[in-house]
N, C-alpha and C positions, 0 to 999 in steps of 0.2 A: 359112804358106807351107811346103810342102815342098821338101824339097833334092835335086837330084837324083843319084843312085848310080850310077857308072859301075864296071861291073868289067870286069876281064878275062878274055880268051878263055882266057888259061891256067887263072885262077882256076874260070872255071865250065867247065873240063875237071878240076879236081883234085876239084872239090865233087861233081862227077857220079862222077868216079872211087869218091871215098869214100863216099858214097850207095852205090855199084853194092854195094861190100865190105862196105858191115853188113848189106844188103837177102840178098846171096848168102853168106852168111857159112858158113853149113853145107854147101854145094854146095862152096866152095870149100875147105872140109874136106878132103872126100872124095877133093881133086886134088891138094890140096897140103899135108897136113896136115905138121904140124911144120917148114913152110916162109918165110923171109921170100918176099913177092911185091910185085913192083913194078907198079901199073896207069896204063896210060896216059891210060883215058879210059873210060868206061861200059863194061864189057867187053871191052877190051884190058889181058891181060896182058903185058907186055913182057919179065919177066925173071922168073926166080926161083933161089932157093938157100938152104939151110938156114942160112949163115952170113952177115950183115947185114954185115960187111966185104966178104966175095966180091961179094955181090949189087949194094954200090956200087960198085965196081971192076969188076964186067962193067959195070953201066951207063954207066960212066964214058970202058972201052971200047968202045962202042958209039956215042960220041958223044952220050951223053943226060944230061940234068940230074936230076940224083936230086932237088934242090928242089923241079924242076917234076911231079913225077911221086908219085901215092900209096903210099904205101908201106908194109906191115902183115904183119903176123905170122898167120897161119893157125894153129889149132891146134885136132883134135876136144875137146878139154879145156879146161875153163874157166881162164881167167887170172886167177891173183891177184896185184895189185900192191901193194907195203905201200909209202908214200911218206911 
């Protein structure tokens, strides 16, 4: 028997969000390099700003859920993360 999977409208606007940003990830280099960006939805970017505090405090101004919204770092340069 399978189970059946209900998700949400928000979830599959974040999953789409986040698909769009590794799919565009070099284009969005080019517009935003060195940038956090916030996406709302396949190709909506809603906010952007170099500093990851500013960028949730505009969105926060703006009346938007930074939870509900993708959120990533742009950068022509590869990221190394040591964890």
């Amino acid at each position: 028997m399978l189970g059946c999977v209900m998700v949400s409208a928000e979830y599959l606007k974040f999953s789409r969000a986040h698909g769009w940003f590794e799919r565009e990830h070099g284009k969005l280099a080019e517009l935003y390099d060195s940038e956090w960006i916030a996406v709302e939805d396949e190709g909506i970017v809603v906010e952007r700003d170099k500093d990851l505090s500013l960028l949730l405090r505009k969105l926060r101004e703006r009346g938007l859920d930074p939870g509900k919204l993708f959120v990533g770092y742009v950068s022509k340069e590869p990221l190394v993360a040591i964890l």
